[in-house]
MIRO-781215 format. One line per field, with one value per residue: residue number from 1; residue in one letter; chain; y, z, x of N, C-alpha, C in turn. Coordinates in steps of 0.1 Angstrom, whole numbers, plus 2048, in hexadecimal, padded with zeros to 3 digits. Layout:
REM MIRO-781215
num = [NUM, ...] $
residuo = [A, ...] $
cadena = [A, ...] $
n.c2 = [Y, ...] $
n.c3 = [Z, ...] $
n.c1 = [X, ...] $
ca.c2 = [Y, ...] $
ca.c3 = [Z, ...] $
ca.c1 = [X, ...] $
c.c2 = [Y, ...] $
c.c3 = [Z, ...] $
c.c1 = [X, ...] $
***
This chain:
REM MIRO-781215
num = [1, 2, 3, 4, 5, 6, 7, 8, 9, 10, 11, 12, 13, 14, 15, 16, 17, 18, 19, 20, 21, 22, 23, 24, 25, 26, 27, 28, 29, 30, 31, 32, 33, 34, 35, 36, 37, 38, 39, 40, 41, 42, 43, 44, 45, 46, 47, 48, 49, 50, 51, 52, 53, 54, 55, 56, 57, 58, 59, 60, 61, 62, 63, 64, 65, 66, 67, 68, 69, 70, 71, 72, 73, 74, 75, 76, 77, 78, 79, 80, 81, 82, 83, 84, 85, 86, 87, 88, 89, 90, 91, 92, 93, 94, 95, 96, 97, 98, 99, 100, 101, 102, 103, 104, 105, 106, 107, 108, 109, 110, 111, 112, 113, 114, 115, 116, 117, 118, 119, 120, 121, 122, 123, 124, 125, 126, 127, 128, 129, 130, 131, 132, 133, 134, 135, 136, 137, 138, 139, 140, 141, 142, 143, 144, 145, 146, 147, 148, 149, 150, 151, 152, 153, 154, 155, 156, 157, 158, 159, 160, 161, 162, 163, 164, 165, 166, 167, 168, 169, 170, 171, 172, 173, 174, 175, 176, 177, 178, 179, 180, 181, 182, 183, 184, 185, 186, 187, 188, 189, 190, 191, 192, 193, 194, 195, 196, 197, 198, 199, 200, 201, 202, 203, 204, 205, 206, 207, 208, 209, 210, 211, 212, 213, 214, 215, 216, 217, 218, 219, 220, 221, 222, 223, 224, 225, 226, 227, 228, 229, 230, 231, 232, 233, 234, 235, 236, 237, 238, 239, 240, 241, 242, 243, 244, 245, 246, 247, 248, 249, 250, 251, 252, 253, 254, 255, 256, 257, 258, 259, 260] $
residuo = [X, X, X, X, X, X, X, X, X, X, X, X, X, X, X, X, X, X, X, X, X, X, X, X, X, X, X, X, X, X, X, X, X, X, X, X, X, X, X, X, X, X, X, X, X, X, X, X, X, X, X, X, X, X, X, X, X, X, X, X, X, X, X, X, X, X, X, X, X, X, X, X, X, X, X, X, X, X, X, X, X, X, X, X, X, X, X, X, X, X, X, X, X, X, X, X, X, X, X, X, X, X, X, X, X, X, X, X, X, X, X, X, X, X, X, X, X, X, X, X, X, X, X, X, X, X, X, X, X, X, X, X, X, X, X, X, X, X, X, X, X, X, X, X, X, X, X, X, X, X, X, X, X, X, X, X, X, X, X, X, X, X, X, X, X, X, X, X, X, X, X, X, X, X, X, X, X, X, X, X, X, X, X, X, X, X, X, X, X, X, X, X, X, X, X, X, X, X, X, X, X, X, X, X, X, X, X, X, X, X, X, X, X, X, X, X, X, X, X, X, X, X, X, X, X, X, X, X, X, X, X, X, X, X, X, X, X, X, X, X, X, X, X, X, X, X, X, X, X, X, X, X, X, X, X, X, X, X, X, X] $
cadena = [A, A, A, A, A, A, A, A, A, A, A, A, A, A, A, A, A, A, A, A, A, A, A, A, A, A, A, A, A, A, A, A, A, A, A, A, A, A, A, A, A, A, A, A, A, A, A, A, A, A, A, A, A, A, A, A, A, A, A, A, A, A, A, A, A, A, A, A, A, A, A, A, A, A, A, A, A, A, A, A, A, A, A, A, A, A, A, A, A, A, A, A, A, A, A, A, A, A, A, A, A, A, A, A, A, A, A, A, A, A, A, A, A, A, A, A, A, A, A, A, A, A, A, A, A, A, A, A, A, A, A, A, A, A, A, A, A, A, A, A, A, A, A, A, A, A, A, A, A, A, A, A, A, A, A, A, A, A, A, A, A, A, A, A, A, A, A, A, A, A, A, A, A, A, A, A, A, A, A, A, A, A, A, A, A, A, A, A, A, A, A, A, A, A, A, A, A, A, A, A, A, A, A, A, A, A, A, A, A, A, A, A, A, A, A, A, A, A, A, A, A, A, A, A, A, A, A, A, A, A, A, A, A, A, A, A, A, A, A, A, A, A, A, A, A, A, A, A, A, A, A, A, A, A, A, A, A, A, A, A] $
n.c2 = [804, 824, 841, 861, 882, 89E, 8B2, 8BB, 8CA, 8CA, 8AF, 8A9, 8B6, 8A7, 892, 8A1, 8A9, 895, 896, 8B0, 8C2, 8B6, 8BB, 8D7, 8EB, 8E2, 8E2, 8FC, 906, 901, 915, 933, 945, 934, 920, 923, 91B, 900, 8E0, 8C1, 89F, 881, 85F, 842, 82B, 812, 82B, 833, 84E, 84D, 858, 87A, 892, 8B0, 8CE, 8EC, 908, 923, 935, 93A, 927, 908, 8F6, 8D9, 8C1, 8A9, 893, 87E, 864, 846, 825, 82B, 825, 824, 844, 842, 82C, 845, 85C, 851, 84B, 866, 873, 873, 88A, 8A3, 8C2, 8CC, 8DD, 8DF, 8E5, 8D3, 8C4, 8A9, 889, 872, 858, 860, 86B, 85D, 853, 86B, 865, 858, 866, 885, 8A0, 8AB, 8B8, 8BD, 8CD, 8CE, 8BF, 8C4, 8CF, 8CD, 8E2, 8E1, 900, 8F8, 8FC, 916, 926, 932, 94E, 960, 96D, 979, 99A, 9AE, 9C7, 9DE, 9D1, 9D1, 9D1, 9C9, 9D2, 9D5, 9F0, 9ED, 9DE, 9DB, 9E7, 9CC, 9BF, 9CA, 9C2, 9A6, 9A1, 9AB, 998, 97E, 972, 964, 95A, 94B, 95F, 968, 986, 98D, 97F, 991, 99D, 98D, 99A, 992, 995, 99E, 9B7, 9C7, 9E8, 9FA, A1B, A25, A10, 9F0, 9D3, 9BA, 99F, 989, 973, 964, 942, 933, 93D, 935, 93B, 92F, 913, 910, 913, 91B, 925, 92D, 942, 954, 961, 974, 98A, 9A3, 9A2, 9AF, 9B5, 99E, 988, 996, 98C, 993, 986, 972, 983, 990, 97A, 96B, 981, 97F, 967, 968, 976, 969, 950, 95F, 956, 93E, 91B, 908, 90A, 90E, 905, 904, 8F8, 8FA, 8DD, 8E3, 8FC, 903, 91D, 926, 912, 912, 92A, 925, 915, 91E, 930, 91E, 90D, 8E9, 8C7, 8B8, 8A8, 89D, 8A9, 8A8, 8BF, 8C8, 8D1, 8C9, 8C2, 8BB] $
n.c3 = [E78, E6A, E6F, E64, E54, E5A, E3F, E36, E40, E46, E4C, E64, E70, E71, E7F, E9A, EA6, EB0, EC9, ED2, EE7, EF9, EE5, EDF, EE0, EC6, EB4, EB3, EA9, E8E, E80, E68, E76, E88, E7A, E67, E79, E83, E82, E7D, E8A, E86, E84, E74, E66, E53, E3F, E55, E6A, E89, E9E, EAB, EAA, EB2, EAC, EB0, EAA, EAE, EC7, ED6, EE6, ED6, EDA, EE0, EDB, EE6, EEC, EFB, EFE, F12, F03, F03, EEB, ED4, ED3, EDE, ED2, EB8, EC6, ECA, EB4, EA3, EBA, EAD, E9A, EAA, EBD, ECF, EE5, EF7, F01, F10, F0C, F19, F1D, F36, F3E, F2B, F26, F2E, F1B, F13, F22, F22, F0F, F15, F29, F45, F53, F6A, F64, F71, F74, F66, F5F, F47, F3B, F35, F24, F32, F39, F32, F42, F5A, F54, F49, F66, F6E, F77, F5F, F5B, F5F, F4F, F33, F11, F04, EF1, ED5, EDA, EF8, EFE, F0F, F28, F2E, F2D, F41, F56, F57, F58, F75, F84, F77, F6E, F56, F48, F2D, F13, EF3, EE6, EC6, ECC, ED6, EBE, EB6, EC7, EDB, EF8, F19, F35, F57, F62, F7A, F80, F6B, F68, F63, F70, F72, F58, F3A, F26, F02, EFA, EE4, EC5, EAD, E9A, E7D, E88, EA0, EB9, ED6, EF0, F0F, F21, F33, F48, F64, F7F, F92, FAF, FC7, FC4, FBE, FCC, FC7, FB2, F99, F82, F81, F74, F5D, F4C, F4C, F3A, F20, F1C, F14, EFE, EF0, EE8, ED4, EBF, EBB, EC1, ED9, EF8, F0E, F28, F32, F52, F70, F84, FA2, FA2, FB8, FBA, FA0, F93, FA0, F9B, F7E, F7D, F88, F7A, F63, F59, F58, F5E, F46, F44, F4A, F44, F44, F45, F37, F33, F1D, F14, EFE] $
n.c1 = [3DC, 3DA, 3F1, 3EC, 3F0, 3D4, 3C5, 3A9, 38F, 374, 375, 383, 376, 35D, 364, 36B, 353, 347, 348, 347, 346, 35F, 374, 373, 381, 395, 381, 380, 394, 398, 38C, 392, 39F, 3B2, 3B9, 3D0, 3E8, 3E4, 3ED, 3E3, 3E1, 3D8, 3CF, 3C3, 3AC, 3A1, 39A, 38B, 38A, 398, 3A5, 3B1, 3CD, 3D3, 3EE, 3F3, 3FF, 3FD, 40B, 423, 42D, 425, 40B, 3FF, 3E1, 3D1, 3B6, 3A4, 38A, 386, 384, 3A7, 3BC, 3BF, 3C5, 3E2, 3EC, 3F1, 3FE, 414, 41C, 425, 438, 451, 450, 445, 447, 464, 462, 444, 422, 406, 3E9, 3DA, 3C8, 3C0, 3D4, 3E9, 401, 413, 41C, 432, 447, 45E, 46E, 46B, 46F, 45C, 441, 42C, 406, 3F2, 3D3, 3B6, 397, 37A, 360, 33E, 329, 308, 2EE, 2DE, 2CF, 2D3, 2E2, 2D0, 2CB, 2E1, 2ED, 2F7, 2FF, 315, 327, 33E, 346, 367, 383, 39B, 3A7, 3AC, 3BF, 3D6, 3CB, 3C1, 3DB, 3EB, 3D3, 3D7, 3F5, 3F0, 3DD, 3DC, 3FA, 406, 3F9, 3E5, 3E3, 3D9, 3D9, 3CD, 3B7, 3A0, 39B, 385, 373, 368, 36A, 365, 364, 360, 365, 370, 373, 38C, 39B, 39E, 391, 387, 37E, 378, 37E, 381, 393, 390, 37D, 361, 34D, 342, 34A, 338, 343, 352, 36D, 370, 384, 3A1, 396, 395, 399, 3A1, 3B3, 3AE, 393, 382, 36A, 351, 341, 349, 354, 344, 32F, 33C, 344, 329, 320, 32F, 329, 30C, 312, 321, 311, 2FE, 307, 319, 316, 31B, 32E, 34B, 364, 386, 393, 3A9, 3A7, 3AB, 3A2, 388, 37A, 374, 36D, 352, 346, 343, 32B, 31D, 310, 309, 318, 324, 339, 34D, 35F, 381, 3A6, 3CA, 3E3, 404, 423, 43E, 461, 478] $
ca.c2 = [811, 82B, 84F, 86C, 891, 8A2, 8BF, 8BD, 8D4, 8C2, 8A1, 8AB, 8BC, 89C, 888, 8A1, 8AC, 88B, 89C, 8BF, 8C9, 8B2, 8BF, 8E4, 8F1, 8DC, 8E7, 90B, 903, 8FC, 91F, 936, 949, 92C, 910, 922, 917, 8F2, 8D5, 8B6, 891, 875, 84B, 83F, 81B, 810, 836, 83F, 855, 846, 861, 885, 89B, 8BE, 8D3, 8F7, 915, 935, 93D, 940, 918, 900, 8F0, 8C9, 8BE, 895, 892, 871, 85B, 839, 825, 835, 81D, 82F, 84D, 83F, 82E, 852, 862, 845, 84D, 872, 875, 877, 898, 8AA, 8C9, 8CC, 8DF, 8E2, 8E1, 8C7, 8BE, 89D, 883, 869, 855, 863, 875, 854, 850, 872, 867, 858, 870, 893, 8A4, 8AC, 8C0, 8C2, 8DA, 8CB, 8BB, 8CF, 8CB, 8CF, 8E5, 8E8, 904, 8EF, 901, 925, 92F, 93A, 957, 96C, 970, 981, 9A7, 9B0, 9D8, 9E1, 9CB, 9DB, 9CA, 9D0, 9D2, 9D8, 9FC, 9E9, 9D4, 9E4, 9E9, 9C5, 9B6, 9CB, 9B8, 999, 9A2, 9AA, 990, 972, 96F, 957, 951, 946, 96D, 96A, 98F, 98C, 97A, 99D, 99F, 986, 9A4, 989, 994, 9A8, 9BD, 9D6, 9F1, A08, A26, A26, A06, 9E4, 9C8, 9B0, 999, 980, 976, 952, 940, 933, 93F, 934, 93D, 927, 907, 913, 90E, 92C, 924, 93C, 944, 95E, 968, 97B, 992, 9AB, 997, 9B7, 9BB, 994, 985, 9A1, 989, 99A, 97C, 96D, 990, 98F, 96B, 96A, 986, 978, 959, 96D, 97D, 959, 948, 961, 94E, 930, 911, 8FD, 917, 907, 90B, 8FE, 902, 8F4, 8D8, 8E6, 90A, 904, 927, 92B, 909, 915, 932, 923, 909, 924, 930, 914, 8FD, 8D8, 8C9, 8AF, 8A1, 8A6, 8A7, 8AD, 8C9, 8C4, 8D8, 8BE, 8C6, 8AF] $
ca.c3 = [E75, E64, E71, E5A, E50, E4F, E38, E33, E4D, E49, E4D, E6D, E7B, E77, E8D, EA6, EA7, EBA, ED7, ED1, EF9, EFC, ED9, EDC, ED9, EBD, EAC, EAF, EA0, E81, E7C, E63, E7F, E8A, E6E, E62, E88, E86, E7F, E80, E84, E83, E86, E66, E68, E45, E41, E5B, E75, E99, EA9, EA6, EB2, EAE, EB0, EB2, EAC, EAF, ECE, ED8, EEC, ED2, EE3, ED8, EE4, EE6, EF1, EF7, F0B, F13, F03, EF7, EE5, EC8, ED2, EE0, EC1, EB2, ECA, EC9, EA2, EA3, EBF, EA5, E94, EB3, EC1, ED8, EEE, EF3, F09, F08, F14, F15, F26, F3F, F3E, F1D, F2C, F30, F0A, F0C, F32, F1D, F04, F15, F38, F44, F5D, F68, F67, F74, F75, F62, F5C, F3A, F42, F25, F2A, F2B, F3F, F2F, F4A, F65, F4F, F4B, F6E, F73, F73, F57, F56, F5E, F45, F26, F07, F03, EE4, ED1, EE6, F05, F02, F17, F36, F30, F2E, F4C, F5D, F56, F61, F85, F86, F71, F65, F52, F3E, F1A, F0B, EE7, EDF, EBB, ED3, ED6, EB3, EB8, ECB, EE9, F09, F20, F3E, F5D, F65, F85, F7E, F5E, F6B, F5E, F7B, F6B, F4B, F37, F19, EFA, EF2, ED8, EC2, EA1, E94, E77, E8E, EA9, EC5, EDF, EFA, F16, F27, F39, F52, F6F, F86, F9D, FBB, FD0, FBE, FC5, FD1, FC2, FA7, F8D, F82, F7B, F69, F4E, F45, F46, F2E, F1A, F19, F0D, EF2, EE3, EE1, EC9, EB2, EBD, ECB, EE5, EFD, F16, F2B, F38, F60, F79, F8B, FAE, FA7, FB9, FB9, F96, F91, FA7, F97, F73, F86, F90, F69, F5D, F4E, F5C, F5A, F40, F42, F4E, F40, F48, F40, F39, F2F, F1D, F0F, F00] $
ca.c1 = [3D7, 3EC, 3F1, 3EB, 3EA, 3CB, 3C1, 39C, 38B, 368, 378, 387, 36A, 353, 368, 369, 344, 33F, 348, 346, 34E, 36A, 379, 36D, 391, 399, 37B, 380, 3A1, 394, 38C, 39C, 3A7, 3C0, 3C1, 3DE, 3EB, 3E0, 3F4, 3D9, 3E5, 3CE, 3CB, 3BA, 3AA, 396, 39A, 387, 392, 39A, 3AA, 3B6, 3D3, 3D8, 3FD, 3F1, 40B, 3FF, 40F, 431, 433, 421, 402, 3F7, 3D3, 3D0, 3AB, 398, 383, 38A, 393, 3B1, 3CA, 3C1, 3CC, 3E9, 3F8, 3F3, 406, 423, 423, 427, 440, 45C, 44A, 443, 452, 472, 45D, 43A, 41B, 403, 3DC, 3D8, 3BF, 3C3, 3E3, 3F1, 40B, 41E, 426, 43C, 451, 473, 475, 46A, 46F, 452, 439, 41E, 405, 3E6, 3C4, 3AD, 386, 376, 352, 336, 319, 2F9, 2E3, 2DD, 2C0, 2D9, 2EA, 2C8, 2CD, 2EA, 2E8, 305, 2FA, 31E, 32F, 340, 34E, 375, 385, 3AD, 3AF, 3AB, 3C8, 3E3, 3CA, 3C2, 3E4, 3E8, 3CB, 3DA, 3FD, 3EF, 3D7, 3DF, 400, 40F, 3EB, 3E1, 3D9, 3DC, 3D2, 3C2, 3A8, 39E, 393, 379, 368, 360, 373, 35D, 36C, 35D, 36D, 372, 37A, 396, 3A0, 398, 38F, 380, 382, 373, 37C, 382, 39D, 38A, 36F, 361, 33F, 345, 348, 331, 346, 358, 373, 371, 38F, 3A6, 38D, 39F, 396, 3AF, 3B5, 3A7, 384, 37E, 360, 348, 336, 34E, 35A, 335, 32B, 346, 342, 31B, 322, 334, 325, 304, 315, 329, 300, 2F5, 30C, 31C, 30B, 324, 339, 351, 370, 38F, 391, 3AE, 39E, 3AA, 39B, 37E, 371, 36D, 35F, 340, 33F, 341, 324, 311, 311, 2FF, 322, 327, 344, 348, 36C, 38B, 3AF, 3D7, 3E8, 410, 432, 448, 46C, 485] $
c.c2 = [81B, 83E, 857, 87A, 897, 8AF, 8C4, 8BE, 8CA, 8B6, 8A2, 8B1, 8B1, 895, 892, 8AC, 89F, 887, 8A7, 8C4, 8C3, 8B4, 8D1, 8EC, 8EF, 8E3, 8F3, 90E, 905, 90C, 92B, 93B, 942, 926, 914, 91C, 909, 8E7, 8C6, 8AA, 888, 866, 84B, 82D, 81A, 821, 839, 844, 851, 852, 871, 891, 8A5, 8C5, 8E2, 8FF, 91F, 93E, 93D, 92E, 911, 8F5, 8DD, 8C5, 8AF, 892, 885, 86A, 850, 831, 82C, 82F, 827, 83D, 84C, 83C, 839, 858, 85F, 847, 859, 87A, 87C, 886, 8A3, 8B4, 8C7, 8D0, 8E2, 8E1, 8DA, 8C7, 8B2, 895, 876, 869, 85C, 86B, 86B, 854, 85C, 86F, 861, 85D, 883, 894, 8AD, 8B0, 8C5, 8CE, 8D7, 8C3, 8C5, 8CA, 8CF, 8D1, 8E9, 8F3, 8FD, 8F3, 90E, 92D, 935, 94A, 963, 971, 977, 991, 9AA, 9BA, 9DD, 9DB, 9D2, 9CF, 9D0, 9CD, 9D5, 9E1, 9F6, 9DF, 9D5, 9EA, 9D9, 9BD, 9BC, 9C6, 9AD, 999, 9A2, 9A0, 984, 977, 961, 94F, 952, 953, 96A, 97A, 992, 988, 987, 99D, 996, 98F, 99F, 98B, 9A2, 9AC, 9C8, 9DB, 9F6, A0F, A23, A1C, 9FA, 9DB, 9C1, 9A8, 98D, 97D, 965, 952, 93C, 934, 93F, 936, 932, 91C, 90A, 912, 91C, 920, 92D, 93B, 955, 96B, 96B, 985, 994, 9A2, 9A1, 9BA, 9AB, 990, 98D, 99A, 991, 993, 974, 977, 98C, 984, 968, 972, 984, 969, 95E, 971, 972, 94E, 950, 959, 945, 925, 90A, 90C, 90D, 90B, 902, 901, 8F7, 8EE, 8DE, 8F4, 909, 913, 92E, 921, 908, 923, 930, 918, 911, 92B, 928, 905, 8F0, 8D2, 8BA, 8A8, 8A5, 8A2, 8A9, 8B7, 8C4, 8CE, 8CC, 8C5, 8BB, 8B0] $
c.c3 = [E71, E69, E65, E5E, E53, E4C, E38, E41, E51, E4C, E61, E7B, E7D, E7E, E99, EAF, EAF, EC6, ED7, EE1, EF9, EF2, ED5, ED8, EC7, EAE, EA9, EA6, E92, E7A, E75, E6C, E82, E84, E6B, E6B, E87, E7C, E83, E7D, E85, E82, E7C, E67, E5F, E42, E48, E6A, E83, EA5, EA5, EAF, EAD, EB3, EAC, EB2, EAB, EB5, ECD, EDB, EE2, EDE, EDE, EE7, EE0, EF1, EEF, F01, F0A, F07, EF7, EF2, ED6, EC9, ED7, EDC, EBD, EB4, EC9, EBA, E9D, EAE, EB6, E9E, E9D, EB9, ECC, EE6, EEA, F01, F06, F16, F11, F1F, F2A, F3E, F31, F1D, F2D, F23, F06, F1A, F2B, F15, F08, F26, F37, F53, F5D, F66, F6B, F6B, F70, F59, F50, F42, F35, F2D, F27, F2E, F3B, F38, F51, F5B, F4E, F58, F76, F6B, F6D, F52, F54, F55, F3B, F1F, F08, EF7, EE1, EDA, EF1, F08, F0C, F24, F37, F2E, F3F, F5B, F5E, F5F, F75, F8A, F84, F69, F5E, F48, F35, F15, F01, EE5, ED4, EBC, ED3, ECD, EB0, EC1, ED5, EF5, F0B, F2D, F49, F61, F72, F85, F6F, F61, F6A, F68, F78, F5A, F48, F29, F10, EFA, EE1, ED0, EB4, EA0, E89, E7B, E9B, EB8, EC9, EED, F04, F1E, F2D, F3F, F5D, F72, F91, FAB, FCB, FCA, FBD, FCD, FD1, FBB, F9E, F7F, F75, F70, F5A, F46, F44, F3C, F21, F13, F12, EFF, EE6, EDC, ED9, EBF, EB3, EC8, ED6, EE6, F09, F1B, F30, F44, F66, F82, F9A, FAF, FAA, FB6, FAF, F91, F96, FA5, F86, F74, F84, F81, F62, F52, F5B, F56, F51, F3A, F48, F45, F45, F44, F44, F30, F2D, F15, F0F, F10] $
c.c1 = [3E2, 3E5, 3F7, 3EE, 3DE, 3C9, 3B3, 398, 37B, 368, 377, 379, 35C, 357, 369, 35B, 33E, 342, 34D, 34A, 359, 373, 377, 377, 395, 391, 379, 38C, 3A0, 38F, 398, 3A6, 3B7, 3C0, 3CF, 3EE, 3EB, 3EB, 3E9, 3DE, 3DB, 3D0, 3BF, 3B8, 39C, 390, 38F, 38B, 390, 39D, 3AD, 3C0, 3D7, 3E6, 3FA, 3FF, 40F, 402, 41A, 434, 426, 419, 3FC, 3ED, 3CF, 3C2, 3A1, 395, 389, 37F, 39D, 3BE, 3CC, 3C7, 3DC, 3F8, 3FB, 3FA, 414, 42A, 427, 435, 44F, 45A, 447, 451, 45D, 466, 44D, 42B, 40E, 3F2, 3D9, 3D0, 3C4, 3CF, 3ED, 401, 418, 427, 434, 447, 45E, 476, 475, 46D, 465, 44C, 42E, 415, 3F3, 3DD, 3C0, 3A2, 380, 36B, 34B, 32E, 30C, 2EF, 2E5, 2DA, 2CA, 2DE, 2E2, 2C8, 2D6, 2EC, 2F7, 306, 30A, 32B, 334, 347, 35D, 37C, 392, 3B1, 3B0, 3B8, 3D4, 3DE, 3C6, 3CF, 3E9, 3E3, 3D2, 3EA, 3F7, 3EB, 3D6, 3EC, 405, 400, 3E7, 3DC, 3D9, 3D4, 3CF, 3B8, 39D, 396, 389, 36D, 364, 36C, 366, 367, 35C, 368, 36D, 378, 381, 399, 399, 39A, 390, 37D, 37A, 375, 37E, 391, 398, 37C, 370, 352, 33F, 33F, 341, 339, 34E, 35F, 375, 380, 397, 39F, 395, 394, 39E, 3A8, 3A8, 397, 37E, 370, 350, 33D, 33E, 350, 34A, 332, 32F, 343, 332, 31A, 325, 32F, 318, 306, 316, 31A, 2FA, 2FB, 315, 312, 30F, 332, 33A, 35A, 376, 394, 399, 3A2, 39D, 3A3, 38D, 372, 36C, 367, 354, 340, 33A, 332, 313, 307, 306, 30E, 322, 335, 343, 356, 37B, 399, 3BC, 3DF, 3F9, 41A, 43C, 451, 477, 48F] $
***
């Protein structure tokens, strides 16, 4: 099998339309938004496509996402043949053992277990009262980096996410509590990542949490069709509140920081 390039967007998006949840990142990727971000390698066998790995790098630490069920020799080889092209430093989501292929060439840490959740069940979300919700938008950025400072530091913002017009927030008073917002969202390729949900540690256990993200999650089904998220396996209490939502969980993966 020979590892490739790829360019062609439609190519890329039929192989991983045949598992649209376990690929939802990938395929929001593909949007103009980030293509200019994407580095796509690939396993080619009688050309057709075996595997797929993405090298993302529109943040600041270069992200590569190595996603696959068993069995994964195929993705394996791929990763074994790309090693040499990969960054110095980088962080990395990868599934089951795959983690082995970088232990004599990178130093490396963990960063957990973490659950892959689709939304399957809509019905729950008409049910949650979302009167006090507000959309948040570019001026809002500087009481939500705020938010995040108190409450989640150290977490994935990209603020141009912003301009996708999908983060929701309540307020009390002048002060922003509560959050909900994508990492990735493509209309295009139907698919939405939710992420960098928080809420102030003191305004906790309200249902705030639920609000924002059934919001949110309302808004992303007028026009995408598969909405999902990425959730630490140990955080129980947002996996029964993402539960309670209507998502399931539908895989899990490793999260890793490797550096020559």
């Amino acid at each position: 099998m020979k590892p490739v390039c790829l360019h062609d967007r439609d190519e890329i998006a039929a192989f991983l339309r045949r598992d649209s949840y376990l690929h939802l990142y990938t395929l929001g990727d593909l949007d103009d938004f980030f293509w200019p971000y994407t580095t796509w390698y690939a396993l080619r066998s009688h050309e057709q496509i075996e595997q797929i790995i993405l090298v993302y790098t529109g943040t600041d630490l270069p992200v590569l996402l190595a996603l696959a069920d068993e069995p994964m020799d195929a993705m394996r080889e791929l990763l074994r043949s790309i090693l040499p092209v990969l960054p110095r430093r980088f962080y990395a989501h990868l599934s089951g053992d795959l983690a082995d292929i970088f232990a004599a060439d990178y130093r490396m840490e963990s960063h957990g277990e973490h659950d892959k959740m689709a939304l399957i069940d809509r019905s729950p979300l008409a049910a949650v009262d979302t009167a006090e919700v507000i959309a948040l938008a570019t001026a809002d950025l500087s009481a939500l980096e705020e938010l995040y400072q108190a409450s989640y530091p150290g977490n994935w913002f990209d603020s141009r996410m912003l301009e996708t017009g999908h983060y929701y927030g309540v307020r009390n008073g002048a002060e922003l509590v509560s959050v909900a917002g994508v990492h990735v969202y493509s209309q295009r390729y139907g698919v939405a990542a939710l992420g960098n949900i928080t809420t102030r540690p003191q305004c906790r256990g309200a249902g705030l949490g639920a609000k924002v993200t059934a919001q949110l999650c309302k808004a992303l089904l007028r026009t995408v069709e598969h909405v999902g998220l990425n959730v630490k396996a140990d955080n129980h209490s947002a996996i029964a509140c993402y539960k309670k939502l209507g998502f399931e969980r539908i895989g899990s993966y490793q999260e890793w920081m490797l550096e020559t």
